[in-house]
C-alpha positions as CSV (number, residue, x, y, z in Angstrom):
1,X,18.4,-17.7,-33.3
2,X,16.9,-14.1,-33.0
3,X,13.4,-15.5,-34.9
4,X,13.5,-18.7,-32.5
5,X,13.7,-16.8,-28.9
6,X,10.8,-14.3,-30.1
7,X,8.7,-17.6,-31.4
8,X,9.4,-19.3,-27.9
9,X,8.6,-16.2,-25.9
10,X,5.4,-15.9,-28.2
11,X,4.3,-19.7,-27.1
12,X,5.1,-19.2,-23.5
13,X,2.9,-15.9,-23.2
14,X,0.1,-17.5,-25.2
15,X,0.5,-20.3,-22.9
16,X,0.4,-18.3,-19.7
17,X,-3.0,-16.7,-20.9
18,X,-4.8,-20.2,-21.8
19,X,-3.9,-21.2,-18.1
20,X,-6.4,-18.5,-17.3
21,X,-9.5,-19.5,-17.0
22,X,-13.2,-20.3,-14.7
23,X,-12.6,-23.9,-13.2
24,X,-15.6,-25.7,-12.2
25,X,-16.2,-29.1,-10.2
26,X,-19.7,-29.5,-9.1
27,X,-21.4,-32.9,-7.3
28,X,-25.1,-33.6,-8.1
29,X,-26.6,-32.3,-4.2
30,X,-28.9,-34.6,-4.1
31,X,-26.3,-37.2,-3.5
32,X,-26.2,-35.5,0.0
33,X,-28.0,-35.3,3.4
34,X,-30.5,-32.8,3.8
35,X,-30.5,-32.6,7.3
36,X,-31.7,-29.4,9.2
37,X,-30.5,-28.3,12.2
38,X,-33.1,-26.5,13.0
39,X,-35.7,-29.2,12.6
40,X,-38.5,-29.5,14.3
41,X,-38.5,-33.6,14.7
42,X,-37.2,-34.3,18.7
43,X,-34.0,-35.7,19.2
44,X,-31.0,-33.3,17.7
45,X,-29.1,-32.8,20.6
46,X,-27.6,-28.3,20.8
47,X,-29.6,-27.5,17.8
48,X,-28.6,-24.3,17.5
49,X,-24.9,-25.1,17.7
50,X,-24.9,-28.8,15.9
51,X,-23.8,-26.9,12.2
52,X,-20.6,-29.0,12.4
53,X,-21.9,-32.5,13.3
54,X,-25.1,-31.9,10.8
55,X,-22.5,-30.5,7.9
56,X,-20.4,-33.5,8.4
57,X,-23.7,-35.9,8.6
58,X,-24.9,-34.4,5.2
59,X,-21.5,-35.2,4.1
60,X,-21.4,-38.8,4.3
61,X,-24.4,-39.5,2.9
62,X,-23.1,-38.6,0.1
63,X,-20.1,-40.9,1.4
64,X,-22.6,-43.6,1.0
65,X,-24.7,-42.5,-1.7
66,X,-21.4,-41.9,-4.3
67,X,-19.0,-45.3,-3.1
68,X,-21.9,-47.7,-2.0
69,X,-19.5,-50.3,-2.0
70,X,-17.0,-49.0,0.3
71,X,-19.0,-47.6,2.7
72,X,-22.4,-49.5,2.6
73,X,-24.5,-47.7,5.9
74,X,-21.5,-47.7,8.4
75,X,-21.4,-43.9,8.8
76,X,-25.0,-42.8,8.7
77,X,-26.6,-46.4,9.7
78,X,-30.0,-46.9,8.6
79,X,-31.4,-50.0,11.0
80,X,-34.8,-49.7,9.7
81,X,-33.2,-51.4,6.2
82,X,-35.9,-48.3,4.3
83,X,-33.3,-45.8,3.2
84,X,-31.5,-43.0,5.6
85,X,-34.3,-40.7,6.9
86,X,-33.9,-37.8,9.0
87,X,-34.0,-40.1,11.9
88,X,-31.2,-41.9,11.2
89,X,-29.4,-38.5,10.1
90,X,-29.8,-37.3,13.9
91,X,-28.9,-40.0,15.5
92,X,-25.8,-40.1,13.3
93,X,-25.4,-36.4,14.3
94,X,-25.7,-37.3,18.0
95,X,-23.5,-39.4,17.9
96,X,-20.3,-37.5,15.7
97,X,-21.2,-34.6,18.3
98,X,-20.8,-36.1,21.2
99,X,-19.0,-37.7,23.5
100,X,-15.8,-39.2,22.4
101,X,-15.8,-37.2,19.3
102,X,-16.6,-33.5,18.5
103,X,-18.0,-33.0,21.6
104,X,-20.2,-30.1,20.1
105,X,-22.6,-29.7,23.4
106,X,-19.4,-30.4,26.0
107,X,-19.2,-27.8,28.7
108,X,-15.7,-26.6,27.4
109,X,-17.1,-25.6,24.0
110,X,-20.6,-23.5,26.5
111,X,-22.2,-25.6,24.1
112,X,-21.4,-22.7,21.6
113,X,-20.2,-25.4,18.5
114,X,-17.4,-27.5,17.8
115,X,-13.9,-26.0,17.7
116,X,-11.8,-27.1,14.3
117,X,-9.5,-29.1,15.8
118,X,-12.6,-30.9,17.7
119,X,-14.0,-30.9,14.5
120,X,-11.0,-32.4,12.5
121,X,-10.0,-35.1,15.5
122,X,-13.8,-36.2,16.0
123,X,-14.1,-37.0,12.3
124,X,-11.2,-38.5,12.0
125,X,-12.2,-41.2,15.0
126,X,-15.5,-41.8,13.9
127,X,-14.1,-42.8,10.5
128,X,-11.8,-44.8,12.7
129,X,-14.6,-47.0,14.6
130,X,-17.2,-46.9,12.0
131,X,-15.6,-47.7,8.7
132,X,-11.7,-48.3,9.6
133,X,-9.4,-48.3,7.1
134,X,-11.6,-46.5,4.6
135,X,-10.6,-43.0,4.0
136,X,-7.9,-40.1,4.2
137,X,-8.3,-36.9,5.3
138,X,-6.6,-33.4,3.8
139,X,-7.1,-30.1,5.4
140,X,-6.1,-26.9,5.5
141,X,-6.5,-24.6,8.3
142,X,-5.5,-21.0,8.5
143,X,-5.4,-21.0,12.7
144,X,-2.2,-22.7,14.7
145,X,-3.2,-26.1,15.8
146,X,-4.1,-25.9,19.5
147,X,-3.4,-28.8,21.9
148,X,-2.0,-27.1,24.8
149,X,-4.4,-25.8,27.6
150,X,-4.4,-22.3,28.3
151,X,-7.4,-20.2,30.3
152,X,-10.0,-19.5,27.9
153,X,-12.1,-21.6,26.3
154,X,-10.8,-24.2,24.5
155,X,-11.0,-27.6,22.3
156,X,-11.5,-31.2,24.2
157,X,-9.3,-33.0,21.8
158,X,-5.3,-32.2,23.1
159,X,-4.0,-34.8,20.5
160,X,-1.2,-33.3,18.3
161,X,-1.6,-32.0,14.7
162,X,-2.1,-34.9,12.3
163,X,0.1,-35.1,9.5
164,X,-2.5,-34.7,7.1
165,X,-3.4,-31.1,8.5
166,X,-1.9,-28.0,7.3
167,X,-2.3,-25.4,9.7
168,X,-1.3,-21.7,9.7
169,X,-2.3,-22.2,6.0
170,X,-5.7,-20.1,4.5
171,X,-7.4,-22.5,2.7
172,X,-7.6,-22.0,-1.3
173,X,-9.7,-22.3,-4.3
174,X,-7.2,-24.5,-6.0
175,X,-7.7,-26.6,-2.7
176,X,-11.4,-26.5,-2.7
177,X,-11.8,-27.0,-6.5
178,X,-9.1,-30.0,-6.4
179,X,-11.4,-31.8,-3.8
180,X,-14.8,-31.6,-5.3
181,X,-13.0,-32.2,-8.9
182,X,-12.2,-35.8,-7.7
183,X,-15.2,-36.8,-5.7
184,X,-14.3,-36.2,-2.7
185,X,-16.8,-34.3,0.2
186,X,-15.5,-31.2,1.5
187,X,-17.0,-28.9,4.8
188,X,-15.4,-25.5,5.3
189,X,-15.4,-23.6,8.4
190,X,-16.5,-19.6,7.7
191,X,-16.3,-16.6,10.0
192,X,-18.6,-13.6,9.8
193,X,-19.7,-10.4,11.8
194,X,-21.1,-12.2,14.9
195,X,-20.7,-15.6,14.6
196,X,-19.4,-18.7,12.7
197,X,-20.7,-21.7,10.5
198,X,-20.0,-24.8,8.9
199,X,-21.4,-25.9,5.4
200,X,-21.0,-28.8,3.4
201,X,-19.9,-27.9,-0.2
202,X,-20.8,-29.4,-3.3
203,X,-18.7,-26.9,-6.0
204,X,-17.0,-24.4,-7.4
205,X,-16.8,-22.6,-10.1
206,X,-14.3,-19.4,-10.1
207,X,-11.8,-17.1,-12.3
208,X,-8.8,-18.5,-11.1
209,X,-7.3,-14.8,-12.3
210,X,-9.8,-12.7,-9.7
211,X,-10.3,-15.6,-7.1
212,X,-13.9,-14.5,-7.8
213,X,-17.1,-16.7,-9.1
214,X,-19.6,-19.1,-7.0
215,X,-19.2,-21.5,-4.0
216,X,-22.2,-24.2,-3.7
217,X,-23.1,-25.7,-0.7
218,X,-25.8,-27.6,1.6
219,X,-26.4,-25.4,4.5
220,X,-27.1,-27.4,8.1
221,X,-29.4,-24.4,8.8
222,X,-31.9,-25.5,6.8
223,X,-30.5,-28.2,4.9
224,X,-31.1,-27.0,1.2
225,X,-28.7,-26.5,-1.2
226,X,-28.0,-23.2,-2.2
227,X,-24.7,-20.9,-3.5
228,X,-23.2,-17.4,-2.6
229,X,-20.8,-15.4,-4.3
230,X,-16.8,-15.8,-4.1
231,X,-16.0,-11.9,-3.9
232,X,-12.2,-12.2,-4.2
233,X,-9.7,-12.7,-1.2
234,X,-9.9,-10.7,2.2
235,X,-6.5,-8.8,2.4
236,X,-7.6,-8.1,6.4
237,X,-7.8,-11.9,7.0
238,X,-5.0,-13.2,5.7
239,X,-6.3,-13.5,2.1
240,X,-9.1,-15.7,3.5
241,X,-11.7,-16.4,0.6
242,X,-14.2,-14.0,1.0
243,X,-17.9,-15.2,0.5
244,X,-21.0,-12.9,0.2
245,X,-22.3,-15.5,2.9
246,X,-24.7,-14.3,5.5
247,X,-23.8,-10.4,4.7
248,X,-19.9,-11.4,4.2
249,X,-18.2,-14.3,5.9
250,X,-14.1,-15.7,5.4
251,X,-13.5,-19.4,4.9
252,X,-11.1,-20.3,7.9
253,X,-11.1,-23.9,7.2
254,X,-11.8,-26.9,4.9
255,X,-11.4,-30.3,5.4
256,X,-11.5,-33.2,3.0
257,X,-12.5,-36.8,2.9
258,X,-12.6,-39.2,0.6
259,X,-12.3,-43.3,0.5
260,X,-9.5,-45.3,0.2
261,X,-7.6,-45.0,-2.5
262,X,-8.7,-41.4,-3.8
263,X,-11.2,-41.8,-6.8
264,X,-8.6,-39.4,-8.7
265,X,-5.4,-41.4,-7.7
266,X,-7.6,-44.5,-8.9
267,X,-8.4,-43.1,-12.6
268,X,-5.2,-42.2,-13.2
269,X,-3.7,-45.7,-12.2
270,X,-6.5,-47.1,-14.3
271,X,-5.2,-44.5,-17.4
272,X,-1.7,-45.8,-16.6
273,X,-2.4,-49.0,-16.8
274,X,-4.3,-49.1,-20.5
275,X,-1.4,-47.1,-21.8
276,X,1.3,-50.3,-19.8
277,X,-1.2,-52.6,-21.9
278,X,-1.5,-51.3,-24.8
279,X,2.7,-50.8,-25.0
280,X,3.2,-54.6,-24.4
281,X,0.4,-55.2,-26.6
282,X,2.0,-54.0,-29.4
283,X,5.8,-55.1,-28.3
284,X,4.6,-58.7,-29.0
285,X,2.5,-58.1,-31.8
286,X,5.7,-56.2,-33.7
């Protein structure tokens, strides 16, 4: 019995250090928009404060680049039938900015961005009227959802916290990772010395020991892909993940979307069902 517990402690331990390990989920960014905020073509309404409508924009090309079928050229329409251009990429952005939806240029944001729960709400309605029924939502925010007024600047949207929201909760790596890991588009909200920014993420790769590896990403300002260092969590911000981003910035947000149902729900009902087959299969044969 003695020999038994110490082989059974011996397999748990060696299966504790195996679980360590550098977990990476990367999406091919060319699958996304490349849409600049700063670009010099007319048209993109609050330039300089349009991150979160252009991050979101970028983000659903890929929508429609990745599940074709499912989405077609409702989200970022292209009306010229020759392939999304940066045209049709502002005007999309225009519109998820503005009125009705994130509101990015309204008076109540000075024009100074879009607010997360703007952000999350505007999203969430433009899925609505432009491809219903097509995709869920996840996120995790680490502020309290706001929908009461109080002085100050504040959101537009004063609808309650969705369901599908998890506020007062930092965002993770295992959150991040899980997203991009079944196909899914992810933006995250970060916070630096000065100001704030949205990207549009396309993977992760980090030492799930350390909290500490690489976060890829199309940046609105500019629209290139690029990557920054994962420096750890930041023990002042709530154990924020802490990016080397623009001199050091925190993730404060990250929201998910992907179509209805999940690409990684759909696999594994598609596994499920070949083993359900295969089980009958042999029933009648024996």
């Amino acid at each position: 019995m003695f020999k038994t517990t110490i082989a059974i402690t011996a397999f748990c331990f060696t299966s504790l250090i195996a679980q360590a390990a550098t977990l990476t989920a990367t999406i091919d960014p060319t699958l996304y928009g490349n849409l600049n905020q700063n670009t010099a073509t007319p048209g993109l309404n609050c330039a300089t404060s349009a991150c979160g409508p252009v991050s979101v924009v970028n983000s659903m090309v890929y929508l429609q680049n990745k599940y074709p079928g499912k989405y077609g050229t409702n989200l970022v329409p292209d009306p010229g039938n020759d392939g999304v251009d940066e045209q049709d990429m502002i005007d999309a952005a225009n519109t998820i900015g503005g009125i009705g939806y994130m509101e990015s240029c309204d008076a109540c944001s000075g024009g100074n961005g879009t607010y997360i729960e703007d952000f999350i709400i505007g999203k969430r309605k433009y899925f609505d009227d432009k491809a219903p029924g097509t995709t869920t939502i996840e996120a995790e925010i680490s502020i309290t959802w706001l929908q009461n007024r109080v002085p100050g600047p504040q959101p537009n949207t004063t609808d309650p916290k969705p369901a599908y929201v998890q506020d007062n909760t930092t965002p993770t790596l295992a959150f991040i990772y899980d997203q991009i890991r079944k196909g899914q588009d992810v933006e995250i909200f970060v916070g630096f010395a000065g100001g704030a920014h949205y990207l549009t993420v396309t993977g992760v790769s980090y030492d799930d020991t350390n909290n500490t590896g690489t976060l890829y990403f199309v940046d609105p300002s500019g629209g290139t892909a690029g990557n920054t260092a994962i420096q750890g969590l930041d023990a002042g911000a709530g154990n924020a993940i802490q990016l080397a981003y623009n001199g050091g910035s925190d993730i404060f947000s990250a929201v998910a979307e992907s179509p209805i149902p999940e690409p990684g729900t759909l696999m594994m009902f598609l596994a499920g069902a070949g083993v359900v087959f295969l089980v009958r299969k042999r029933a009648i044969q024996g």
